[in-house]
C-alpha positions as CSV (number, residue, x, y, z in Angstrom):
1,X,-15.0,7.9,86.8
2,X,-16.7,10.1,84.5
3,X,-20.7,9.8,83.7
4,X,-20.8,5.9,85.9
5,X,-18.7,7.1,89.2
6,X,-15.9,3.6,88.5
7,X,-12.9,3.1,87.9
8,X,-11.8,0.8,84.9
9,X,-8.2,0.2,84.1
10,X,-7.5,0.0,79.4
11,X,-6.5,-3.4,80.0
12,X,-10.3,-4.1,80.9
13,X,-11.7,-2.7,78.0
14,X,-12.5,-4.3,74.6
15,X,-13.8,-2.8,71.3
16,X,-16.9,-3.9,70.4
17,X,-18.7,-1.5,67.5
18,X,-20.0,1.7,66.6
19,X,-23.4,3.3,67.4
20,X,-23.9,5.9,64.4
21,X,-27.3,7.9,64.0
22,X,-28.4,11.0,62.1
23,X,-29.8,13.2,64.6
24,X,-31.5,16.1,63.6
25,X,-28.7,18.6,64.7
26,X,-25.6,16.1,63.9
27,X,-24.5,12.6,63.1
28,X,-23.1,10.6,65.8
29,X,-20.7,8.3,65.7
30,X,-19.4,6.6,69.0
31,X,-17.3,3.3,69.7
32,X,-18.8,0.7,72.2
33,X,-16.3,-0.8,74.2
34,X,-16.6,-4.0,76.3
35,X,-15.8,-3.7,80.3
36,X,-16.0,-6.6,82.3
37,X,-14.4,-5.4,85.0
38,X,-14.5,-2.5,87.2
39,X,-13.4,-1.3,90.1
40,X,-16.5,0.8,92.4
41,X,-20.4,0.6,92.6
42,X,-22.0,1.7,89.3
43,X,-24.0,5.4,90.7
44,X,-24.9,7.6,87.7
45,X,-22.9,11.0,88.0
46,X,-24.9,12.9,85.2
47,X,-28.8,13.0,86.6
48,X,-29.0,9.4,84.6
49,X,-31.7,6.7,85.4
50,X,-30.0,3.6,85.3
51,X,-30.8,-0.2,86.4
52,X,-29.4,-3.7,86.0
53,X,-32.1,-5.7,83.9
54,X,-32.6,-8.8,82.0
55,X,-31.0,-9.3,77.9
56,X,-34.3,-10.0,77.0
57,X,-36.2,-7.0,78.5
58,X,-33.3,-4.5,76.5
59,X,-35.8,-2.5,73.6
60,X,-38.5,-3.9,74.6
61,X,-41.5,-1.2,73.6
62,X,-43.5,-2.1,76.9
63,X,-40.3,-1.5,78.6
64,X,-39.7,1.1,81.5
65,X,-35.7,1.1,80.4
66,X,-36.1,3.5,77.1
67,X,-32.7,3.7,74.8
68,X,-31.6,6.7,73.1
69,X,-32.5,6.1,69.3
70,X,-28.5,5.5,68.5
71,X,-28.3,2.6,70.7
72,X,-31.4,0.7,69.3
73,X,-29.4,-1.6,66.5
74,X,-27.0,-2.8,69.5
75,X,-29.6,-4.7,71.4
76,X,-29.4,-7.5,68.9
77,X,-25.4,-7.2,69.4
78,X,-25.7,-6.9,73.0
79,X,-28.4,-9.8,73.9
80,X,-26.2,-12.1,71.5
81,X,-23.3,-11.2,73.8
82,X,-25.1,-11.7,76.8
């Protein structure tokens, strides 16, 4: 259930790609995996804001949904998807 409070079985998951970025502390480097299905109601476990919003709203400068810096190059990636 981690850091999203669902369940979600291996079978579900797909890889899709990497998010890497120099912070100024460390380098991360994280797989993305796909989920399309899930078992629960998504409720942030961590203190983390999150919402269900449009493909074309994701990075948007004007938007009130900010991305950490590593996850910035997958909104191309992830609108395409979507």
């Amino acid at each position: 259930q981690e850091e999203l409070g669902i369940l979600i079985e291996e079978a579900c998951l797909s890889p899709f790609v990497f998010a890497s970025h120099a912070y100024p502390d460390f380098h991360l480097l994280m797989p993305l995996f796909l989920c399309r299905r899930w078992n629960g109601i998504v409720s942030p476990q961590e203190g983390q804001v999150t919402a269900w919003i449009r493909p074309k709203d994701l990075g948007r400068e004007d938007s009130s949904y900010p991305m950490p810096p590593a996850d910035i190059p997958l909104i191309p990636l992830l609108r395409d998807l979507l």
